[in-house]
CHARMM internal coordinates of N, CA and C (Angstrom, degrees):
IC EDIT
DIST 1 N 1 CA 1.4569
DIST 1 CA 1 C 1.5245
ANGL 1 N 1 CA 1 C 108.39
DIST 1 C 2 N 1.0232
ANGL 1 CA 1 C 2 N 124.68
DIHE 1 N 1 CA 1 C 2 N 108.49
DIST 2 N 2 CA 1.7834
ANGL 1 C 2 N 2 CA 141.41
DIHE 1 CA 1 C 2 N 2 CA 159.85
DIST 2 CA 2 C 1.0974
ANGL 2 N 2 CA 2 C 112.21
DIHE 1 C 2 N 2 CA 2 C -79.17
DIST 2 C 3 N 1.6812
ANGL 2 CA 2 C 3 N 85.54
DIHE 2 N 2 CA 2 C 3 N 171.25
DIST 3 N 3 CA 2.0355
ANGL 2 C 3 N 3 CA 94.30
DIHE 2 CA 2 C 3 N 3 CA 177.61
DIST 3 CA 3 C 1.5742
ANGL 3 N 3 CA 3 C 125.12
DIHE 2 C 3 N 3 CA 3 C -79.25
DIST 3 C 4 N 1.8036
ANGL 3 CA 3 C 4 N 106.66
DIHE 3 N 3 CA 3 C 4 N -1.83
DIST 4 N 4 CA 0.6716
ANGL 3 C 4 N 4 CA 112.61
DIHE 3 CA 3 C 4 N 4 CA -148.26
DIST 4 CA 4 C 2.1109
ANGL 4 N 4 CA 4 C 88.93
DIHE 3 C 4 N 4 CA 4 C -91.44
DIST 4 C 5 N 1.3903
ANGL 4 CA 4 C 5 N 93.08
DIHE 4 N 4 CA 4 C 5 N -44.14
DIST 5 N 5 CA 1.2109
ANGL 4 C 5 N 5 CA 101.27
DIHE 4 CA 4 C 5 N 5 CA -175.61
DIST 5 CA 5 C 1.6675
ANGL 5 N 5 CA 5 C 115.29
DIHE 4 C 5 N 5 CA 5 C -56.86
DIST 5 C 6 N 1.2267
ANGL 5 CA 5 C 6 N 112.41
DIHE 5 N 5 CA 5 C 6 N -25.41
DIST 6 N 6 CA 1.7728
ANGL 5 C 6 N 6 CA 140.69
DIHE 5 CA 5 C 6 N 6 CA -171.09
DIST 6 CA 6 C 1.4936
ANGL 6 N 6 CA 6 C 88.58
DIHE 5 C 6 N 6 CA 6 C -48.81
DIST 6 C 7 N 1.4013
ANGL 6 CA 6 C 7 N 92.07
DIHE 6 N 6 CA 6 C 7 N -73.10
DIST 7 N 7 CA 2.1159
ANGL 6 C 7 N 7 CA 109.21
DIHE 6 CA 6 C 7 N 7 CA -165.05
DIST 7 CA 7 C 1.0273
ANGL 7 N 7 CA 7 C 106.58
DIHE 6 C 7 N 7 CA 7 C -54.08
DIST 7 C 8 N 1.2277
ANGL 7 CA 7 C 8 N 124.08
DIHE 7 N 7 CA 7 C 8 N -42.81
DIST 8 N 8 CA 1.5636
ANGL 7 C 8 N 8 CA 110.42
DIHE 7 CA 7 C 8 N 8 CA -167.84
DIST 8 CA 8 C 1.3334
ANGL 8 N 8 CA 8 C 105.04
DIHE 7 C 8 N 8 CA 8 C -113.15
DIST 8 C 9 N 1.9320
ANGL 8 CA 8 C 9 N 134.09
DIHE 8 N 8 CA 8 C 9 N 37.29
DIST 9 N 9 CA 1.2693
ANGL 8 C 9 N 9 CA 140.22
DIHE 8 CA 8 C 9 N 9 CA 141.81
DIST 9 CA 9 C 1.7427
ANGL 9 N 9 CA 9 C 103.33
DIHE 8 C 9 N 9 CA 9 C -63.34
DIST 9 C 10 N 1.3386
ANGL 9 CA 9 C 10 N 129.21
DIHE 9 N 9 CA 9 C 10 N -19.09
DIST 10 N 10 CA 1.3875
ANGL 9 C 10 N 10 CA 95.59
DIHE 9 CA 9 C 10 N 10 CA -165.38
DIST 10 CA 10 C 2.0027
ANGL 10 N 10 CA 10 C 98.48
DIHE 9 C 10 N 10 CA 10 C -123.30
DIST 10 C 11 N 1.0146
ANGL 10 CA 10 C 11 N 109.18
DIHE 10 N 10 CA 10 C 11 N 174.68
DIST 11 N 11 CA 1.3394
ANGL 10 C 11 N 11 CA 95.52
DIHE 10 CA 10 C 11 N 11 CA 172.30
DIST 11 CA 11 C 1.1944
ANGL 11 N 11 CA 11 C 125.55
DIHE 10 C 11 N 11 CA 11 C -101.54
DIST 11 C 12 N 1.5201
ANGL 11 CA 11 C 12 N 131.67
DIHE 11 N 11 CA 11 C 12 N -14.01
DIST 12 N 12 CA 1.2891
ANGL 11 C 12 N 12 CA 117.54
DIHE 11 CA 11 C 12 N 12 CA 164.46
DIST 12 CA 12 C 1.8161
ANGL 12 N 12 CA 12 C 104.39
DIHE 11 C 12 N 12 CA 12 C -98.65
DIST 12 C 13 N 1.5447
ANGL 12 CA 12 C 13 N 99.84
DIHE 12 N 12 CA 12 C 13 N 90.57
DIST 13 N 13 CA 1.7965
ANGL 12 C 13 N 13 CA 99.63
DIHE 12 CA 12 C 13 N 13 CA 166.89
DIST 13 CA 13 C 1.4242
ANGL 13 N 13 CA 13 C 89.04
DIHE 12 C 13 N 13 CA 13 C -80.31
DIST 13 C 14 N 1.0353
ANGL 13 CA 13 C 14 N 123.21
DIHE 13 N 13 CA 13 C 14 N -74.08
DIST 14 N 14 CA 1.5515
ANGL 13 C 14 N 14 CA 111.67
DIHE 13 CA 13 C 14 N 14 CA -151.29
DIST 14 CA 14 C 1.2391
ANGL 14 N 14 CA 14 C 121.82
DIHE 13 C 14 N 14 CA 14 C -31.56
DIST 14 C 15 N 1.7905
ANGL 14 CA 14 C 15 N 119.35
DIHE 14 N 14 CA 14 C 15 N -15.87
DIST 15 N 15 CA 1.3331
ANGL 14 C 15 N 15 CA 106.54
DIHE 14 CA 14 C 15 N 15 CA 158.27
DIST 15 CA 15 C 1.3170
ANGL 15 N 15 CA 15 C 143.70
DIHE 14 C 15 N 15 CA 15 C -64.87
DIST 15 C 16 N 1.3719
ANGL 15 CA 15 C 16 N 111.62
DIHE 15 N 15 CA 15 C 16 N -25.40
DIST 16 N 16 CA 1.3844
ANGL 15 C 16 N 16 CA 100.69
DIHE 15 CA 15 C 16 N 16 CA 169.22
DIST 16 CA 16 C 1.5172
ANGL 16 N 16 CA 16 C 147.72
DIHE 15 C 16 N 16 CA 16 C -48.50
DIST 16 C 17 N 1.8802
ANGL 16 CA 16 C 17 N 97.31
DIHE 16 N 16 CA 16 C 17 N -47.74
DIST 17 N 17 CA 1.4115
ANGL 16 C 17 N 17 CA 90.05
DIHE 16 CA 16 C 17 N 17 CA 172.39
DIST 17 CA 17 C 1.5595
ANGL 17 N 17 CA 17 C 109.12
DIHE 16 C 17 N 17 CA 17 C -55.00
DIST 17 C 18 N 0.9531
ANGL 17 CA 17 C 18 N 123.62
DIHE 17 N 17 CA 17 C 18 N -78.10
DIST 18 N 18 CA 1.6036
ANGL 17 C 18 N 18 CA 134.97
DIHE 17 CA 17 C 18 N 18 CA 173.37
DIST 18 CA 18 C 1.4493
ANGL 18 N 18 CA 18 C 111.75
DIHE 17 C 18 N 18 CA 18 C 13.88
DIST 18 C 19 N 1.3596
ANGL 18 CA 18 C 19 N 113.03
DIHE 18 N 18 CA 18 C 19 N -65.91
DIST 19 N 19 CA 1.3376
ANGL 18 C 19 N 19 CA 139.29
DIHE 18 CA 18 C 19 N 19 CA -157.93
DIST 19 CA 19 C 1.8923
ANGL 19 N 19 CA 19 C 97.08
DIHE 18 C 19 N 19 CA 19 C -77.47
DIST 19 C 20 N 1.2936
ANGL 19 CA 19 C 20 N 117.06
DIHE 19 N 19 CA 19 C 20 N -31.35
DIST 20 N 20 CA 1.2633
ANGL 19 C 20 N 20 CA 137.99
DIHE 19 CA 19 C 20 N 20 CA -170.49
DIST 20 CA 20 C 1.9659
ANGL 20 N 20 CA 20 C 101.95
DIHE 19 C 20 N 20 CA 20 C -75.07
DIST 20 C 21 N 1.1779
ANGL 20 CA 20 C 21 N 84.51
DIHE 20 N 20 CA 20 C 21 N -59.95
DIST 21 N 21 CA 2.0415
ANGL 20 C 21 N 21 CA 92.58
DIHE 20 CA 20 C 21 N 21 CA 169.23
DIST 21 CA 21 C 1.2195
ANGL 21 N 21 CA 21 C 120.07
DIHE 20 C 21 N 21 CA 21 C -64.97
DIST 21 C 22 N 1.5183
ANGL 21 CA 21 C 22 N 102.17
DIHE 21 N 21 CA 21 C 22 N -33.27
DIST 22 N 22 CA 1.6479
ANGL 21 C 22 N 22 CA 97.81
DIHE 21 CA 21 C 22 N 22 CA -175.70
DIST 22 CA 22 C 1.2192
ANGL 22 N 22 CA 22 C 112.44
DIHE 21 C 22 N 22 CA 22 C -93.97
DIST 22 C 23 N 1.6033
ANGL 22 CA 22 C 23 N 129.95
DIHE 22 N 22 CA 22 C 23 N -17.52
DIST 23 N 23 CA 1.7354
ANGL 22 C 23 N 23 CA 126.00
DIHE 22 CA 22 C 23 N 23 CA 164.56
DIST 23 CA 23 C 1.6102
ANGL 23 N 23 CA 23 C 98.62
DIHE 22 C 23 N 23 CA 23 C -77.81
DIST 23 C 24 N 1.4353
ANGL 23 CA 23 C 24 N 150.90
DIHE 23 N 23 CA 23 C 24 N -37.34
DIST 24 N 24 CA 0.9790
ANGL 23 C 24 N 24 CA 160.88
DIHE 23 CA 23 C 24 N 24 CA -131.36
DIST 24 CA 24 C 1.5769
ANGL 24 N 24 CA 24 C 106.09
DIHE 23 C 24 N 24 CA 24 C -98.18
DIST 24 C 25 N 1.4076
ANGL 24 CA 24 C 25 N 112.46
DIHE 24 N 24 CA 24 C 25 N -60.38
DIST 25 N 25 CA 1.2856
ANGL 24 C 25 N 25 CA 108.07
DIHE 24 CA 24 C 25 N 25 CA 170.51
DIST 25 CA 25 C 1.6097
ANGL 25 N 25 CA 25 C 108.32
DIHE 24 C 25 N 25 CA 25 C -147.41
DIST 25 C 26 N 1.2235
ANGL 25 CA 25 C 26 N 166.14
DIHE 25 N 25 CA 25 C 26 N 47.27
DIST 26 N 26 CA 1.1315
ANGL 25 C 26 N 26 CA 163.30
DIHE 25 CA 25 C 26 N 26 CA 142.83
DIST 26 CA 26 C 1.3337
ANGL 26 N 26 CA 26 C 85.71
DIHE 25 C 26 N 26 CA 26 C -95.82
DIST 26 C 27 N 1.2988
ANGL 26 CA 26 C 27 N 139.59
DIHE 26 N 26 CA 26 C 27 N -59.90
DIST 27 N 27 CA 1.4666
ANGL 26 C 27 N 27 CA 128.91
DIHE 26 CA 26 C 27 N 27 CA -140.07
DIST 27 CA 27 C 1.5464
ANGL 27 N 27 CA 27 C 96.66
DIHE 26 C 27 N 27 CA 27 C -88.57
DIST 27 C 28 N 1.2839
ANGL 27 CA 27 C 28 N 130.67
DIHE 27 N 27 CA 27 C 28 N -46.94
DIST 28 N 28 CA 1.5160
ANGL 27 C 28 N 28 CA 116.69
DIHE 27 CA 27 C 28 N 28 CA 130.99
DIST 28 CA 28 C 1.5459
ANGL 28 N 28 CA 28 C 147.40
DIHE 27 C 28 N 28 CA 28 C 26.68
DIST 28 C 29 N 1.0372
ANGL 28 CA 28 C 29 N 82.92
DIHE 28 N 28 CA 28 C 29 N -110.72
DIST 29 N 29 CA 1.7448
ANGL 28 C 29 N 29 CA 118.17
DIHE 28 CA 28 C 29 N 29 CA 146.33
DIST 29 CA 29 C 1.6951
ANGL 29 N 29 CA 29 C 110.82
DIHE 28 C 29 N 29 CA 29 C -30.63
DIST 29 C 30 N 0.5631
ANGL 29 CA 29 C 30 N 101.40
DIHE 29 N 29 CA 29 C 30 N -58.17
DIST 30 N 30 CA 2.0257
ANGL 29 C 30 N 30 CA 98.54
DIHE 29 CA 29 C 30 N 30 CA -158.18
DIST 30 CA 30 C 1.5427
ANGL 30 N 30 CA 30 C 71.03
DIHE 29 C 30 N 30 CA 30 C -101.19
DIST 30 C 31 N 1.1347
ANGL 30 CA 30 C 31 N 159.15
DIHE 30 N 30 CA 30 C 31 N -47.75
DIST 31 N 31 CA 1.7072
ANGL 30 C 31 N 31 CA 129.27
DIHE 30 CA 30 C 31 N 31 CA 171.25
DIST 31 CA 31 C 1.4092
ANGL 31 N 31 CA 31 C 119.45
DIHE 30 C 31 N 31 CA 31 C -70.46
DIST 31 C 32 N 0.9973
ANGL 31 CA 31 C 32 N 128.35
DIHE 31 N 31 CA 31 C 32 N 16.87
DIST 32 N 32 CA 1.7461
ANGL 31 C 32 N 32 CA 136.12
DIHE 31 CA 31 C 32 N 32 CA 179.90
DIST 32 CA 32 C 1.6231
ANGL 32 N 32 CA 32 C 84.53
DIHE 31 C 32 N 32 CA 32 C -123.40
DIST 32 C 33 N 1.3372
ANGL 32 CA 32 C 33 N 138.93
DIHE 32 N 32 CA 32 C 33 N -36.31
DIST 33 N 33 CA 1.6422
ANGL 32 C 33 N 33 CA 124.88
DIHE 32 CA 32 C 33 N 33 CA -167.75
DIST 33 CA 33 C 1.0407
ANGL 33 N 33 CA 33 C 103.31
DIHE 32 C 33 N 33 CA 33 C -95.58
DIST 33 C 34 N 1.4685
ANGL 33 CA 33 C 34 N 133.19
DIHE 33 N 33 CA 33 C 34 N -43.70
DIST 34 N 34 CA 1.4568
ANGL 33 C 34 N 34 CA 124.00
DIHE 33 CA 33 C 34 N 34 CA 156.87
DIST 34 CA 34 C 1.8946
ANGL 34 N 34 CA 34 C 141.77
DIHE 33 C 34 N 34 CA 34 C -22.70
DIST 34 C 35 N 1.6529
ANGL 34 CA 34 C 35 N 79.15
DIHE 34 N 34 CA 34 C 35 N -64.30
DIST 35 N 35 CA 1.4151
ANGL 34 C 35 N 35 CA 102.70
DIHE 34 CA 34 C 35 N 35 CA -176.12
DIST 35 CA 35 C 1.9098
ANGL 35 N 35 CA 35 C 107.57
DIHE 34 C 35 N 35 CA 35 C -74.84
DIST 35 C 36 N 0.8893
ANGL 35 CA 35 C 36 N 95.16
DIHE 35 N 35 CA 35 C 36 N -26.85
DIST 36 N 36 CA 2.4317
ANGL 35 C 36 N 36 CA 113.56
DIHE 35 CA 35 C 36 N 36 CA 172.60
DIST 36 CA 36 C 1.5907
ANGL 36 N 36 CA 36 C 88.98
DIHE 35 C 36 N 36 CA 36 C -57.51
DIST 36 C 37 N 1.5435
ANGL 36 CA 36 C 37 N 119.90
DIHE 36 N 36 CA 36 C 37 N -72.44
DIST 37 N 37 CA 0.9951
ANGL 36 C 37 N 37 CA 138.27
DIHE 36 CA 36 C 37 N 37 CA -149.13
DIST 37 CA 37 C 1.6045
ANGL 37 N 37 CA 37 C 94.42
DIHE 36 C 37 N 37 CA 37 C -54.72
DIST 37 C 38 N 1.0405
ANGL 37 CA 37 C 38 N 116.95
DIHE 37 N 37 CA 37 C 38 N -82.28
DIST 38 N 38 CA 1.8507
ANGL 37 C 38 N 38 CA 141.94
DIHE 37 CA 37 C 38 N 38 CA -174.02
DIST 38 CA 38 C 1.2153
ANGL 38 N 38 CA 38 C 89.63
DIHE 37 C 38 N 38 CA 38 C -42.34
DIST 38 C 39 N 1.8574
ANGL 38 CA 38 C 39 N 148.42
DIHE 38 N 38 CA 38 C 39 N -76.30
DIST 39 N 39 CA 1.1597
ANGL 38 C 39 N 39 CA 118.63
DIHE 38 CA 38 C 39 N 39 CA -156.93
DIST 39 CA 39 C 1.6947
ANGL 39 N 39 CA 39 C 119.50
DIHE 38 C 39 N 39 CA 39 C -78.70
DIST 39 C 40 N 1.6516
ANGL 39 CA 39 C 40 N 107.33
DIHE 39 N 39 CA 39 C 40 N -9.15
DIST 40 N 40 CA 1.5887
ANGL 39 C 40 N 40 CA 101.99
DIHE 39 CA 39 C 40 N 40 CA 163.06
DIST 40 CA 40 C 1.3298
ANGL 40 N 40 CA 40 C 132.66
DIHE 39 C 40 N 40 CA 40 C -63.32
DIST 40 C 41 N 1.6283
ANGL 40 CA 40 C 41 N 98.93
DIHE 40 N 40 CA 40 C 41 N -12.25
DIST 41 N 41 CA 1.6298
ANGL 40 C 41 N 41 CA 109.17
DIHE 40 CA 40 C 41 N 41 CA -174.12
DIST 41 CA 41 C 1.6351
ANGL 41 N 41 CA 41 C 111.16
DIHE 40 C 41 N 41 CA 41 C -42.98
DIST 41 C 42 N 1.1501
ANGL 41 CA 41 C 42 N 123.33
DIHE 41 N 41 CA 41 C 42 N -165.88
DIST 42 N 42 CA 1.4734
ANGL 41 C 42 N 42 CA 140.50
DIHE 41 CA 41 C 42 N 42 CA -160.41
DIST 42 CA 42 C 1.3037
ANGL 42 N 42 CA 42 C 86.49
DIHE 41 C 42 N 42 CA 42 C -112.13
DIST 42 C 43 N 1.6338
ANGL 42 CA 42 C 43 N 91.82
DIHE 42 N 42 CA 42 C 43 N -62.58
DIST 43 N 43 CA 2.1349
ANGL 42 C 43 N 43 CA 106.72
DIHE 42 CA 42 C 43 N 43 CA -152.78
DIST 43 CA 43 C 1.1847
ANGL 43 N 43 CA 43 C 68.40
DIHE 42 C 43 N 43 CA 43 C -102.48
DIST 43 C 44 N 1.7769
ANGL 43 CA 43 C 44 N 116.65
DIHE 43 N 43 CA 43 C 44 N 173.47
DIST 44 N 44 CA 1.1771
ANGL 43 C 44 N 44 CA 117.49
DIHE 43 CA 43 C 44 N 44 CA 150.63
DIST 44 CA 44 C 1.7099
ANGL 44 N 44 CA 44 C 80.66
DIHE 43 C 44 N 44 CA 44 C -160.04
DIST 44 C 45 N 0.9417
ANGL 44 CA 44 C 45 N 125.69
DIHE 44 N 44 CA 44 C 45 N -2.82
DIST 45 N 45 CA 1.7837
ANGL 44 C 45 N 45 CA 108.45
DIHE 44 CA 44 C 45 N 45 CA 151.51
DIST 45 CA 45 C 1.7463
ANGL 45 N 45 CA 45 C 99.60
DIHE 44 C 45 N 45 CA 45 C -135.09
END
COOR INIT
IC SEED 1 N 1 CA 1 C
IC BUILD
């Protein structure tokens, strides 16, 4: 059993990378711009 056989045991491979960019840095991202945003506020309670 290889790696080769691994990737293409399931049928959605193409998800992985995907899932890899989007935990990696989009999901990131919009929690670093969020959290910037909210403690620059004025009020924040």
């Amino acid at each position: 059993m290889d790696a080769s056989f691994l990737a293409a045991s399931y049928s959605a491979s193409f998800l992985s990378p995907i899932l890899v960019y989007t935990i990696g840095w989009i999901l990131p991202i919009a929690t670093f711009a969020f959290m910037l945003i909210y403690i620059e506020r004025e009020d924040i309670a």
